[in-house]
PDB file of N, CA, C and O in Angstrom, chain B, residues numbered from 101:
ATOM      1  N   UNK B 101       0.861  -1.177   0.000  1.00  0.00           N
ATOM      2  CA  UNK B 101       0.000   0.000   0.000  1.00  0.00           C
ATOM      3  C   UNK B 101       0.899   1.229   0.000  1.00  0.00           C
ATOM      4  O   UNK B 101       2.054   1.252   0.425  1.00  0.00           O
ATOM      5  N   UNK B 102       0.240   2.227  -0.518  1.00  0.00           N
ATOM      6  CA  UNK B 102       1.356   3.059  -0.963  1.00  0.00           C
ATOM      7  C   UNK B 102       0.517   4.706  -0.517  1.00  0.00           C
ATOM      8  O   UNK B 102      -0.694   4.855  -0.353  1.00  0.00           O
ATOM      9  N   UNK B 103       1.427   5.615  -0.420  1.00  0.00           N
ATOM     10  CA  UNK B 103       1.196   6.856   0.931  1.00  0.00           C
ATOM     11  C   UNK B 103      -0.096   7.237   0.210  1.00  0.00           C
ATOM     12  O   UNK B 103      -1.016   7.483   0.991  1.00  0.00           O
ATOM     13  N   UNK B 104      -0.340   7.327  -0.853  1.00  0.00           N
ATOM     14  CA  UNK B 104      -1.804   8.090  -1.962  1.00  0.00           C
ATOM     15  C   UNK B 104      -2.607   7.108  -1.446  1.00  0.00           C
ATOM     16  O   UNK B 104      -3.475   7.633  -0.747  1.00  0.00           O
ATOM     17  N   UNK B 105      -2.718   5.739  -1.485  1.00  0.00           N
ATOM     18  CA  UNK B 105      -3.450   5.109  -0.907  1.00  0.00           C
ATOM     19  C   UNK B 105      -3.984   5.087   0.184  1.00  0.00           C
ATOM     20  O   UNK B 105      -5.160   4.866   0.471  1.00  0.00           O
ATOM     21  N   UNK B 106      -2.636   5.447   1.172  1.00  0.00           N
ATOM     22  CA  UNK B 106      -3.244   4.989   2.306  1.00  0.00           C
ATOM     23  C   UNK B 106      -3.242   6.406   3.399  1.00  0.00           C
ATOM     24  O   UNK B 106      -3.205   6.375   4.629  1.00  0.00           O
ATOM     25  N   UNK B 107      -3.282   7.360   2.689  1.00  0.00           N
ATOM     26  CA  UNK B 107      -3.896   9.274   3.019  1.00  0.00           C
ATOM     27  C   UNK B 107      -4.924   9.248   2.503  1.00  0.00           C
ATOM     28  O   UNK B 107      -5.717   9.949   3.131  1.00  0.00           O
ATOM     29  N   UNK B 108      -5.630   8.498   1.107  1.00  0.00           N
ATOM     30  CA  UNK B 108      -6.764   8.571   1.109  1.00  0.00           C
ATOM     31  C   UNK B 108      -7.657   7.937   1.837  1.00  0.00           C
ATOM     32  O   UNK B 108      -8.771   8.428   2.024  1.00  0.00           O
ATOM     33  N   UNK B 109      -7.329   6.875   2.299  1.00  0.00           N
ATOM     34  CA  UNK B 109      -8.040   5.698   3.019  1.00  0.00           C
ATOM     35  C   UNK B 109      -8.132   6.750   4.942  1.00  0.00           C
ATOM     36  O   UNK B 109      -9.159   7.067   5.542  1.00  0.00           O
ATOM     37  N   UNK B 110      -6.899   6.964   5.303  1.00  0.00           N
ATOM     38  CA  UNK B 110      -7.086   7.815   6.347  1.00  0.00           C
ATOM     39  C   UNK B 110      -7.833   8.962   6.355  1.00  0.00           C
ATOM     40  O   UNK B 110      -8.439   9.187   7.402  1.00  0.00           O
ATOM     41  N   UNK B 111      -7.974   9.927   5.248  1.00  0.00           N
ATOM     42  CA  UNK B 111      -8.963  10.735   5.123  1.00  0.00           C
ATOM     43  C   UNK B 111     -10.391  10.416   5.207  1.00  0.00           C
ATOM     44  O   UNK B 111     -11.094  10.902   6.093  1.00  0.00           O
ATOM     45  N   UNK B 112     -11.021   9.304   3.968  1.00  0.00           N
ATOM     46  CA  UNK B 112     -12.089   8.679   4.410  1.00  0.00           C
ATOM     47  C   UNK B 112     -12.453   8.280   5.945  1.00  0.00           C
ATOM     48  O   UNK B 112     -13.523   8.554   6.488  1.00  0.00           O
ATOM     49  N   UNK B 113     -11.831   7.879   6.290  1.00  0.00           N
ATOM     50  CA  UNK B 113     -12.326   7.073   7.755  1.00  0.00           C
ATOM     51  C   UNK B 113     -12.037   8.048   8.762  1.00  0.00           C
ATOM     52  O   UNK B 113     -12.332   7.571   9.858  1.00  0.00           O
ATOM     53  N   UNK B 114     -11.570   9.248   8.861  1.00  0.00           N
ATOM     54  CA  UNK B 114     -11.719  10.585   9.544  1.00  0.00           C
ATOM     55  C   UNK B 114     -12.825  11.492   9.079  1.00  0.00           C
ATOM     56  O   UNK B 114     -13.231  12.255   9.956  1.00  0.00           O
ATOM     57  N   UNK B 115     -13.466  11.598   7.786  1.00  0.00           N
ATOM     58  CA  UNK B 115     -14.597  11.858   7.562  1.00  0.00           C
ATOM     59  C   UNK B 115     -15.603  10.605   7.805  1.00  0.00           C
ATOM     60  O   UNK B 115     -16.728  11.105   7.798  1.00  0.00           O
ATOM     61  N   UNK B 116     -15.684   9.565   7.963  1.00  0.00           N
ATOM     62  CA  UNK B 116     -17.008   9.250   8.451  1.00  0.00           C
ATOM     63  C   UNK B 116     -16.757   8.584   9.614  1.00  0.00           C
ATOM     64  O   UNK B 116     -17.341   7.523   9.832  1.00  0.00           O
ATOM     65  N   UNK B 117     -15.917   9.075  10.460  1.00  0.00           N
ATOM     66  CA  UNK B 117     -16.056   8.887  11.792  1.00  0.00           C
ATOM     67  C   UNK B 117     -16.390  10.562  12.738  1.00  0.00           C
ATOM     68  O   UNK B 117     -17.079  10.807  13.728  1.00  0.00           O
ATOM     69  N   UNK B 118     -15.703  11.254  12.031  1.00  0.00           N
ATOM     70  CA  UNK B 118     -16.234  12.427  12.332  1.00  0.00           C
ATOM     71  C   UNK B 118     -17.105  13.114  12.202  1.00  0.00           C
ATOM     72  O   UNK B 118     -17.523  13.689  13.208  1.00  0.00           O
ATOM     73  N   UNK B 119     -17.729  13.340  10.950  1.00  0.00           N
ATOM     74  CA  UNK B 119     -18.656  13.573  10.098  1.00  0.00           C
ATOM     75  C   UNK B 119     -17.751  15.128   9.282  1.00  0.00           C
ATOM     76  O   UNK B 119     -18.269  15.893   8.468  1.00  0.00           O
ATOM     77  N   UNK B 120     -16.870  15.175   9.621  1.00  0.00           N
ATOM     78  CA  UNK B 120     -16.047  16.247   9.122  1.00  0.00           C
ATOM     79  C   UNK B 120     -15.888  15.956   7.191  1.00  0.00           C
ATOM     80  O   UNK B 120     -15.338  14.920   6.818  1.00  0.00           O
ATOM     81  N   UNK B 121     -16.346  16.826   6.298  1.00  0.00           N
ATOM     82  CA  UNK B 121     -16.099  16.704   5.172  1.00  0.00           C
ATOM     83  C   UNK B 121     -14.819  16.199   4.531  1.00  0.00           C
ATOM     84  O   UNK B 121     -13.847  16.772   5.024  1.00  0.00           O
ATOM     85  N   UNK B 122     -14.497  15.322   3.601  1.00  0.00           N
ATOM     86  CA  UNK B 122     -13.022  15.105   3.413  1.00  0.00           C
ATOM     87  C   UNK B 122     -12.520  15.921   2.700  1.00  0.00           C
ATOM     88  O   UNK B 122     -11.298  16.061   2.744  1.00  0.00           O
ATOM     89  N   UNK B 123     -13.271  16.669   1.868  1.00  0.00           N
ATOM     90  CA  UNK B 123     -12.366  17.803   0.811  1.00  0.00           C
ATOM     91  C   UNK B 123     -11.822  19.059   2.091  1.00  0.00           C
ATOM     92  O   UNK B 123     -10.909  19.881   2.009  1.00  0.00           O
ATOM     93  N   UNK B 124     -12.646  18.831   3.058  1.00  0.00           N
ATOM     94  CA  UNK B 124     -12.120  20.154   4.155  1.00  0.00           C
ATOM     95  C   UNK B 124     -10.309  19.734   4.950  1.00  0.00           C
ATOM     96  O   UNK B 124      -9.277  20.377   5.141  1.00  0.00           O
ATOM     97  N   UNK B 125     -10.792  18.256   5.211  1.00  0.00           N
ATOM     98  CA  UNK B 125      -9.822  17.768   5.812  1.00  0.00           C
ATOM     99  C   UNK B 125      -8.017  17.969   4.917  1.00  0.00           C
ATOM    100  O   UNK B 125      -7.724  18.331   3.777  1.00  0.00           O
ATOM    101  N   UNK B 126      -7.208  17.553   6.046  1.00  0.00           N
ATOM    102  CA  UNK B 126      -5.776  17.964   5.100  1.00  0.00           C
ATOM    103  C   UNK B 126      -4.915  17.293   6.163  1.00  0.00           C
ATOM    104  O   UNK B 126      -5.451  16.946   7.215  1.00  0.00           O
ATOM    105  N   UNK B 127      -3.780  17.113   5.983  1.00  0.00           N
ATOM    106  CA  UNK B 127      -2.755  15.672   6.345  1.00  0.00           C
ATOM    107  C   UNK B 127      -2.123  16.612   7.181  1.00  0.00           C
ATOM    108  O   UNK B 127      -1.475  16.065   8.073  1.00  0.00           O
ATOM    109  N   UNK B 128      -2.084  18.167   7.198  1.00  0.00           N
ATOM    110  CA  UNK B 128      -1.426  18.684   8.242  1.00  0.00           C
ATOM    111  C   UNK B 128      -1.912  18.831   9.446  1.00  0.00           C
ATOM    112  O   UNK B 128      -1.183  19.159  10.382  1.00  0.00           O
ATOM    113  N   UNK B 129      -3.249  18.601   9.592  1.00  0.00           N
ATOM    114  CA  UNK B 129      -4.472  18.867  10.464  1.00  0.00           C
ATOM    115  C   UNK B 129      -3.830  17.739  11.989  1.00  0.00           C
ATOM    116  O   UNK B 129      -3.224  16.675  12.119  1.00  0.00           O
ATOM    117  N   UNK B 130      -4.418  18.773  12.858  1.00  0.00           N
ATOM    118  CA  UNK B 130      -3.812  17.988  14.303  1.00  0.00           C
ATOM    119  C   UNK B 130      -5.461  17.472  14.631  1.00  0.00           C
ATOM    120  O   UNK B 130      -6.546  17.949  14.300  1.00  0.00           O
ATOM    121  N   UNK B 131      -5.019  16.106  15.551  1.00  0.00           N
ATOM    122  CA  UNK B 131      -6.105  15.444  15.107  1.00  0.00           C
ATOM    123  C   UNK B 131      -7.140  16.291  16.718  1.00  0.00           C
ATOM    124  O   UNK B 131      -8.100  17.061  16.735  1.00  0.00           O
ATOM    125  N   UNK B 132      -6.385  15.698  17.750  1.00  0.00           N
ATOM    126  CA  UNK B 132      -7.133  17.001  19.108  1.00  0.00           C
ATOM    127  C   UNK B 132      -7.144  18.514  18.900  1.00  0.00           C
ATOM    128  O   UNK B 132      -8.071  19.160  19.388  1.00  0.00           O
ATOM    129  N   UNK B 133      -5.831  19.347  17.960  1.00  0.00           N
ATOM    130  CA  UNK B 133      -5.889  20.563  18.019  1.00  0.00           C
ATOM    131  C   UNK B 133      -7.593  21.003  16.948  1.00  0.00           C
ATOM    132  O   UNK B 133      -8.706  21.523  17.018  1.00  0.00           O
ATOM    133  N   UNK B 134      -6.781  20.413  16.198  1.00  0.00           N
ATOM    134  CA  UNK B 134      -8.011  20.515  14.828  1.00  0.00           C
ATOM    135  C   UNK B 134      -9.407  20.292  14.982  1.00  0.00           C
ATOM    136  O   UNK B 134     -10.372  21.023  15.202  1.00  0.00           O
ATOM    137  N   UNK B 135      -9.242  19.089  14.805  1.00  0.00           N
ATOM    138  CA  UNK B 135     -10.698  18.132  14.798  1.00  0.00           C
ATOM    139  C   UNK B 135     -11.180  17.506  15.852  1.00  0.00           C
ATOM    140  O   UNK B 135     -11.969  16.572  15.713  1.00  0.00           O
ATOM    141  N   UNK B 136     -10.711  17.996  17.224  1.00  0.00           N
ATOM    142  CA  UNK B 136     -11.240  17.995  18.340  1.00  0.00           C
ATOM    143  C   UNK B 136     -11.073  16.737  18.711  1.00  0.00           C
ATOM    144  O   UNK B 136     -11.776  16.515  19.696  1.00  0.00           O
ATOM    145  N   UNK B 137     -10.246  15.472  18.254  1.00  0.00           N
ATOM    146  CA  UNK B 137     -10.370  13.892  17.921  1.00  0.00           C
ATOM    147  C   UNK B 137      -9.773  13.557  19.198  1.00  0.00           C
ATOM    148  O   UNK B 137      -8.693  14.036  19.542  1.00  0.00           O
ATOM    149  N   UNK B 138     -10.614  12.538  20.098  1.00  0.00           N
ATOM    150  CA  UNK B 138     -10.107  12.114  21.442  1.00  0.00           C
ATOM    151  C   UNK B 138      -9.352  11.054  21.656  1.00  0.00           C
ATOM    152  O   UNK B 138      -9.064  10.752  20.498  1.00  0.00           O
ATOM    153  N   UNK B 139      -8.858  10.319  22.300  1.00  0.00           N
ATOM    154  CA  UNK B 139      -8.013   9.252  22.323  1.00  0.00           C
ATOM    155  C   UNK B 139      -9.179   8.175  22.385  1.00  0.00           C
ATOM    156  O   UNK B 139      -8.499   7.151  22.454  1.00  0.00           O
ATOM    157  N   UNK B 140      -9.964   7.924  22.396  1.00  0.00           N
ATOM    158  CA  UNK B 140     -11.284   6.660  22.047  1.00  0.00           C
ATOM    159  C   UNK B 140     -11.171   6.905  20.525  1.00  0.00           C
ATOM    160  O   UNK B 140     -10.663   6.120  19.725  1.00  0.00           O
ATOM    161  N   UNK B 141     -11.760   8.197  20.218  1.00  0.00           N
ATOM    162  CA  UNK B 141     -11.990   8.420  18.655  1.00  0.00           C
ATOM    163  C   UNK B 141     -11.256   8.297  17.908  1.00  0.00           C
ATOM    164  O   UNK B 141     -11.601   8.479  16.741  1.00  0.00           O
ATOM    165  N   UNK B 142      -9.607   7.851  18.272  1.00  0.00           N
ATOM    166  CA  UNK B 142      -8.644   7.987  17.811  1.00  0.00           C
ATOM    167  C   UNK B 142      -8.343   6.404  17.446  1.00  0.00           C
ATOM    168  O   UNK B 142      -7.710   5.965  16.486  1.00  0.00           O
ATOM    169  N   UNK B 143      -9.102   5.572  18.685  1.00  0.00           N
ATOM    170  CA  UNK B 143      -8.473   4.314  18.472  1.00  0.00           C
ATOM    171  C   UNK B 143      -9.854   3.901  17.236  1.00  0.00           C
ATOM    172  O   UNK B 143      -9.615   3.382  16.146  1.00  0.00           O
ATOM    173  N   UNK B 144     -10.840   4.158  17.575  1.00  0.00           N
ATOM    174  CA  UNK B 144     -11.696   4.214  16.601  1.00  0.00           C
ATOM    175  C   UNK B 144     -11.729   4.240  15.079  1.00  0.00           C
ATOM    176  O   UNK B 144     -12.471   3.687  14.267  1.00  0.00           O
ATOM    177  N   UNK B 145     -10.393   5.290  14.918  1.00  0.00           N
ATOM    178  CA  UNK B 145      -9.816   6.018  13.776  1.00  0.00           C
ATOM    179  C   UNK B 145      -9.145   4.603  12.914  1.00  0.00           C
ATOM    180  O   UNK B 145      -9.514   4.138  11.835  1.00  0.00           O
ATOM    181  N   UNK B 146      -7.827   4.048  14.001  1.00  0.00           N
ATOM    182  CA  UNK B 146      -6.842   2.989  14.058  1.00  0.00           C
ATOM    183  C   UNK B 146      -7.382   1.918  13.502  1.00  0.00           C
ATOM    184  O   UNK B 146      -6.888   1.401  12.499  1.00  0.00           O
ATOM    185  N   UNK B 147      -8.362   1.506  14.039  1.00  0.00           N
ATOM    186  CA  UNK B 147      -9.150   0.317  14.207  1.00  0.00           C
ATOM    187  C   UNK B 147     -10.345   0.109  12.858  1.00  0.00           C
ATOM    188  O   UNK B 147     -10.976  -0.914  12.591  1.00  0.00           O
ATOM    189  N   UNK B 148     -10.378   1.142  12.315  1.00  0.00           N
ATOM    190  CA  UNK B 148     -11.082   1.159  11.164  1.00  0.00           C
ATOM    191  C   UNK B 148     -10.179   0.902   9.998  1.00  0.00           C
ATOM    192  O   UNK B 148     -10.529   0.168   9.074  1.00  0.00           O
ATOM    193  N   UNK B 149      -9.040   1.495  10.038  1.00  0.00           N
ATOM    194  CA  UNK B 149      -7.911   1.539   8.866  1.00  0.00           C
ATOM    195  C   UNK B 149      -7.404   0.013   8.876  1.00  0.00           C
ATOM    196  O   UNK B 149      -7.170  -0.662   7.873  1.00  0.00           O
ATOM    197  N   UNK B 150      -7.299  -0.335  10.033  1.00  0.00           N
ATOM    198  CA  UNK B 150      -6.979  -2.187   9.923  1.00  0.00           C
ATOM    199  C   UNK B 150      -7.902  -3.299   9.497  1.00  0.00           C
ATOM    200  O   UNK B 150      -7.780  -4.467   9.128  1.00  0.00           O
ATOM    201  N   UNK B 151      -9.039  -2.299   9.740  1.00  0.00           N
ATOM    202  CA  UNK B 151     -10.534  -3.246   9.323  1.00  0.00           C
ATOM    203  C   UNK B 151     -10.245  -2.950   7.753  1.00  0.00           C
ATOM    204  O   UNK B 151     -10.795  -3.804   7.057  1.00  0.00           O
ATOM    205  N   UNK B 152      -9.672  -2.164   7.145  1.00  0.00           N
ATOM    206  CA  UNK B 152      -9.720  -1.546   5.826  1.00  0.00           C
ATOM    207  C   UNK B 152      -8.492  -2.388   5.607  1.00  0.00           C
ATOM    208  O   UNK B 152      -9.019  -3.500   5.575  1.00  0.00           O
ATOM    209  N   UNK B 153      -7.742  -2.511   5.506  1.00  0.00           N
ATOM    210  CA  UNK B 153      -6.337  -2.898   5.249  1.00  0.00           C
ATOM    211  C   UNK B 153      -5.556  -3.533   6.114  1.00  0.00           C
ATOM    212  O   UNK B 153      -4.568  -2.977   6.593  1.00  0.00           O
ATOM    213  N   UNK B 154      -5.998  -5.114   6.500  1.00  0.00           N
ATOM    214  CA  UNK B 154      -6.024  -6.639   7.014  1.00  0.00           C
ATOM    215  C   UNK B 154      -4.116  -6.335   7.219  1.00  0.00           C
ATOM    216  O   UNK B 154      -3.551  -6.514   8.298  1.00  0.00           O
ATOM    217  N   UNK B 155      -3.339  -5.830   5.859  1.00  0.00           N
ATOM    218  CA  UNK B 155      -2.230  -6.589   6.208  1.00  0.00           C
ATOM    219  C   UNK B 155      -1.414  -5.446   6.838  1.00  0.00           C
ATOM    220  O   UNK B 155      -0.213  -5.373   6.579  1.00  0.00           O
ATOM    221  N   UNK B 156      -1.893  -4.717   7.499  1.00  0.00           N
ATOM    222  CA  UNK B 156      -1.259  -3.309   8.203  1.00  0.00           C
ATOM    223  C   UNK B 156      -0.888  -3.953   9.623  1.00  0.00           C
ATOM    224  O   UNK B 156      -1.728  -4.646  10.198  1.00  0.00           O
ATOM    225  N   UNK B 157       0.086  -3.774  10.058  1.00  0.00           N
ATOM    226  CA  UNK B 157       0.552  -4.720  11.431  1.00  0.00           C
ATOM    227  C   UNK B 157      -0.290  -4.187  12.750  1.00  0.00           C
ATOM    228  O   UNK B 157      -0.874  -3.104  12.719  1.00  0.00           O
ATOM    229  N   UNK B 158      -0.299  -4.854  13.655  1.00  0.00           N
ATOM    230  CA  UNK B 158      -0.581  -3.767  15.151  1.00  0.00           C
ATOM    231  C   UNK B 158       0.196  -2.549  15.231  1.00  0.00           C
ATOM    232  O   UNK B 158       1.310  -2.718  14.736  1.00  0.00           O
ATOM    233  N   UNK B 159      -0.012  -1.282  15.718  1.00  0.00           N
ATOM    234  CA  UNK B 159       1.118  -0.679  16.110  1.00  0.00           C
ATOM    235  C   UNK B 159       0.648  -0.305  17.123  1.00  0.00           C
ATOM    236  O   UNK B 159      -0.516  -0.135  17.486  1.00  0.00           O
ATOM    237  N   UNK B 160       2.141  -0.099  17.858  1.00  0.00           N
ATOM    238  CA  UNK B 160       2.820   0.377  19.008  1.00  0.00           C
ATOM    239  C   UNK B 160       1.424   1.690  19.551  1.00  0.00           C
ATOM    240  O   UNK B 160       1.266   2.757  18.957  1.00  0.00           O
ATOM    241  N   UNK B 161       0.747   1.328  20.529  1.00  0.00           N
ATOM    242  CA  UNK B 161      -0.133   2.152  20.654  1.00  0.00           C
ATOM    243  C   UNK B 161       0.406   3.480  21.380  1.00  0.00           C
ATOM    244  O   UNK B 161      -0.174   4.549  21.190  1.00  0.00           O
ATOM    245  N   UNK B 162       1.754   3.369  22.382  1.00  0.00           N
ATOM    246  CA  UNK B 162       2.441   4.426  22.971  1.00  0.00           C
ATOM    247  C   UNK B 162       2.678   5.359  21.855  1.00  0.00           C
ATOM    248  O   UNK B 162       2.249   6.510  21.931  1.00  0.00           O
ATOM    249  N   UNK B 163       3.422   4.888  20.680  1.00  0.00           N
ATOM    250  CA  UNK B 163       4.050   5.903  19.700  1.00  0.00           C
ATOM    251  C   UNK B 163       3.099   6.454  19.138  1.00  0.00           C
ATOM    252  O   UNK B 163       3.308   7.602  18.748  1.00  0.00           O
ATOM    253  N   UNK B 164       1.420   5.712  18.839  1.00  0.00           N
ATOM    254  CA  UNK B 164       0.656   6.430  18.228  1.00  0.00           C
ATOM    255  C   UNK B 164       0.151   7.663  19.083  1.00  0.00           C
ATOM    256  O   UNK B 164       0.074   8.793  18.603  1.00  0.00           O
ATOM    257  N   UNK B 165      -0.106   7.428  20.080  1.00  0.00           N
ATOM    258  CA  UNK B 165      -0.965   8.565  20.831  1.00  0.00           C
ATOM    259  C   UNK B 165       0.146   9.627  21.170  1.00  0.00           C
ATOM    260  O   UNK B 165       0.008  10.510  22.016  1.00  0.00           O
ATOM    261  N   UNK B 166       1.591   9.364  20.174  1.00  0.00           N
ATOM    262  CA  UNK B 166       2.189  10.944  20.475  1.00  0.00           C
ATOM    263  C   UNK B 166       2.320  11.628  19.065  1.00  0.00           C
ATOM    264  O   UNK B 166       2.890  12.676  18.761  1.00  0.00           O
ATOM    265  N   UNK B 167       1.570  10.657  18.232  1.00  0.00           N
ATOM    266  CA  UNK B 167       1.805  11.606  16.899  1.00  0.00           C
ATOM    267  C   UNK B 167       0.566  12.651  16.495  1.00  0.00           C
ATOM    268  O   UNK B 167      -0.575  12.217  16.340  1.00  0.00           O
ATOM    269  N   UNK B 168       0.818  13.754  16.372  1.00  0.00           N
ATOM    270  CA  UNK B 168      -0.368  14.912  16.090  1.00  0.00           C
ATOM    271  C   UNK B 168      -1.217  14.924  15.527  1.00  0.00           C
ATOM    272  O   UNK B 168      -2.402  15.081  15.819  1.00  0.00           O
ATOM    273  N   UNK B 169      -0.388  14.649  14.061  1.00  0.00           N
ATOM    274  CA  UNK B 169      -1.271  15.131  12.808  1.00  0.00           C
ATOM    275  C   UNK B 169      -1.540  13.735  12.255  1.00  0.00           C
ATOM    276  O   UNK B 169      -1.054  12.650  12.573  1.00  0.00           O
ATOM    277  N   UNK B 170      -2.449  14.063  11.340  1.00  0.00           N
ATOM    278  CA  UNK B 170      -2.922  13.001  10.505  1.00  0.00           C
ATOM    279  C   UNK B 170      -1.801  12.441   9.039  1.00  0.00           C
ATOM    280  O   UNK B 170      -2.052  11.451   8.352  1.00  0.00           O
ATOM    281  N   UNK B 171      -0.499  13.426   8.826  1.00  0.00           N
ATOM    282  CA  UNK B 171       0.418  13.385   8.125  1.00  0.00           C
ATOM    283  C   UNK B 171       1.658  12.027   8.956  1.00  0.00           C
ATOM    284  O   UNK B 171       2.445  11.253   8.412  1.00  0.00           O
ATOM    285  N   UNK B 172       1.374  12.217  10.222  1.00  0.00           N
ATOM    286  CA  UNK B 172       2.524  11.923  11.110  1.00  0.00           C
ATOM    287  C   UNK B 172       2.052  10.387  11.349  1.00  0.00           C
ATOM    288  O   UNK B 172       2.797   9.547  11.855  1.00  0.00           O
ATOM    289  N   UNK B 173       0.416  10.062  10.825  1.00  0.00           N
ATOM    290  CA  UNK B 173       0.126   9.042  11.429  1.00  0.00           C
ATOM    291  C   UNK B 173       0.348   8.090   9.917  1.00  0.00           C
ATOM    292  O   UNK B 173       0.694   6.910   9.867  1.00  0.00           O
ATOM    293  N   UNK B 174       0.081   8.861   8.930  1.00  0.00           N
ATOM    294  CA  UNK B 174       0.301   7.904   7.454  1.00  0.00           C
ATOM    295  C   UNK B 174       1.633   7.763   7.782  1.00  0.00           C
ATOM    296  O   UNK B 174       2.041   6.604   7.851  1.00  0.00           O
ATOM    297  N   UNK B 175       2.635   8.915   8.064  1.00  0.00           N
ATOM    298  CA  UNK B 175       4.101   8.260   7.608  1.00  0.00           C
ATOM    299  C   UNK B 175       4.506   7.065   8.880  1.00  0.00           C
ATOM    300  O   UNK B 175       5.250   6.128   8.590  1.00  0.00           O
ATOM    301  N   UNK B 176       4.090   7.171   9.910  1.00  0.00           N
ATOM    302  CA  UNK B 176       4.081   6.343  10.557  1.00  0.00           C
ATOM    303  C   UNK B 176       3.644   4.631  10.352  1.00  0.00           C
ATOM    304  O   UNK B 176       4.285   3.645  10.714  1.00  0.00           O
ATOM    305  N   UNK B 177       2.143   4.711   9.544  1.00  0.00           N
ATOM    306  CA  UNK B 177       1.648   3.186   9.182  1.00  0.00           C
ATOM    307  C   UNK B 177       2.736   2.745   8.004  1.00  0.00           C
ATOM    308  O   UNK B 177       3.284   1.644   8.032  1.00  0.00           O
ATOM    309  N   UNK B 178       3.038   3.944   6.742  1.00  0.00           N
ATOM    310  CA  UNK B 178       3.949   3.576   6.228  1.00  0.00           C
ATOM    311  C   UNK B 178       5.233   2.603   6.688  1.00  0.00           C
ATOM    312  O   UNK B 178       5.451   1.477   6.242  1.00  0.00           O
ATOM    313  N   UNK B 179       6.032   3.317   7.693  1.00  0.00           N
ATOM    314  CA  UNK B 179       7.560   2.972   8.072  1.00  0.00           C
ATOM    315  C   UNK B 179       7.011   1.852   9.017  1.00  0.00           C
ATOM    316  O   UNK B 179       8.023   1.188   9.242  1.00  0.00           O
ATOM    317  N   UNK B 180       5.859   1.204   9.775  1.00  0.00           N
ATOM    318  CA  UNK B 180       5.684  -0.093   9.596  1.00  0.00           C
ATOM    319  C   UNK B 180       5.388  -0.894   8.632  1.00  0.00           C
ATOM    320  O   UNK B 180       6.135  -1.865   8.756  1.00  0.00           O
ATOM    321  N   UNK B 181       4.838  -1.005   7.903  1.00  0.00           N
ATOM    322  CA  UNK B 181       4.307  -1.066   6.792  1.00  0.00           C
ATOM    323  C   UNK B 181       5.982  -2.102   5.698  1.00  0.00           C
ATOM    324  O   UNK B 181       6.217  -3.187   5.166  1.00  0.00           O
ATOM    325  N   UNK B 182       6.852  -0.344   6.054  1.00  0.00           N
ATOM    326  CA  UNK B 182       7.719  -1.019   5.289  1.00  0.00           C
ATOM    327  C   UNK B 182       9.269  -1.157   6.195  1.00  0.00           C
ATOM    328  O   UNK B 182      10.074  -0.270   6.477  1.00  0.00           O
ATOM    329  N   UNK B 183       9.287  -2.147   6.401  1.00  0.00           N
ATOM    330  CA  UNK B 183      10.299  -2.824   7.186  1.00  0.00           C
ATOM    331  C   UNK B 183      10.625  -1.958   9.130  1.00  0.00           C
ATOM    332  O   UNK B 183      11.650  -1.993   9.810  1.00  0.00           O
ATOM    333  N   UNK B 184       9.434  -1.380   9.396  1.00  0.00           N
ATOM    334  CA  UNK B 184       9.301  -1.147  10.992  1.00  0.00           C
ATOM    335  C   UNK B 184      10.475   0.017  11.116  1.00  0.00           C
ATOM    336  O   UNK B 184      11.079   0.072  12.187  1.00  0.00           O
ATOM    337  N   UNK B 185      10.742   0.732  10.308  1.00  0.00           N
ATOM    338  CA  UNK B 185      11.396   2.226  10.644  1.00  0.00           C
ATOM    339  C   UNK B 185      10.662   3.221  10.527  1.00  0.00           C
ATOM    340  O   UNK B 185      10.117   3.780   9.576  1.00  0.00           O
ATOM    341  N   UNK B 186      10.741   3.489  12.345  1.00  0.00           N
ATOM    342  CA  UNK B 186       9.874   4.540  12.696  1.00  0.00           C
ATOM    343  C   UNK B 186      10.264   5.880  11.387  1.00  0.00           C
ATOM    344  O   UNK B 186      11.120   5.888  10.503  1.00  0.00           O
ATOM    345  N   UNK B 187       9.551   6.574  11.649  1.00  0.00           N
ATOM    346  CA  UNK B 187       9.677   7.994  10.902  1.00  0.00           C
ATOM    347  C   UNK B 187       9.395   9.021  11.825  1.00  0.00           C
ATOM    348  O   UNK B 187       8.592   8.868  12.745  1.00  0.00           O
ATOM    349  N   UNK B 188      10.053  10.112  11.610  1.00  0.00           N
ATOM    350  CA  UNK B 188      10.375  11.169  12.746  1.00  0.00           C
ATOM    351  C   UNK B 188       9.572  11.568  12.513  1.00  0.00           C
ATOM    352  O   UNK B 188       9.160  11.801  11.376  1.00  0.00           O
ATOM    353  N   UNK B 189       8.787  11.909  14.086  1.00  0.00           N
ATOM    354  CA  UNK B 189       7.915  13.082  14.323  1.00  0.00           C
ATOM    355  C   UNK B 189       8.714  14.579  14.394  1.00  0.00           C
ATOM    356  O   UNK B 189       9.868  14.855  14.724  1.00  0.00           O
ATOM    357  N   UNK B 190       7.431  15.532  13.874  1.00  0.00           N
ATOM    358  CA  UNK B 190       7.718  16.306  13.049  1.00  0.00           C
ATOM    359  C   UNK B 190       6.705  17.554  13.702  1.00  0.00           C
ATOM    360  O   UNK B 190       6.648  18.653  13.152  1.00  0.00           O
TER     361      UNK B 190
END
């Protein structure tokens, strides 16, 4: 799966978990600053993208709940994704 893929797939499932429009939404967007997104709504978020895409590994739930944005969380599923190198938060 590849980052166009899987920013679009994260966009979708932040618009219909939120009800937030996806053309509004944007990968720089902080998910509590922004979109008000709580740590339930968040795993909510997680948990939908794996329901979407079976071969995405568990991740590290500590490292997720320190990444901001919705940019930080694709490059993140990415660098598991592809051979488990984290990617710097940013």
């Amino acid at each position: 799966m590849g980052t166009d893929e899987l920013t679009g797939l994260l966009l979708s499932v932040v618009a219909d978990l939120t009800g937030y429009p996806s053309e509004m939404l944007t990968m720089e967007m902080e998910l509590e600053g922004d979109l008000g997104i709580d740590s339930i709504k968040r795993v909510e978020i997680l948990s939908a993208m794996q329901d979407e895409v079976p071969e995405l590994p568990e991740f590290d739930t500590s490292v997720m709940a320190e990444l901001v944005s919705m940019g930080q969380i694709v490059d993140y599923m990415l660098s598991q994704v592809n051979g488990g190198v984290a990617a710097p938060l940013t």
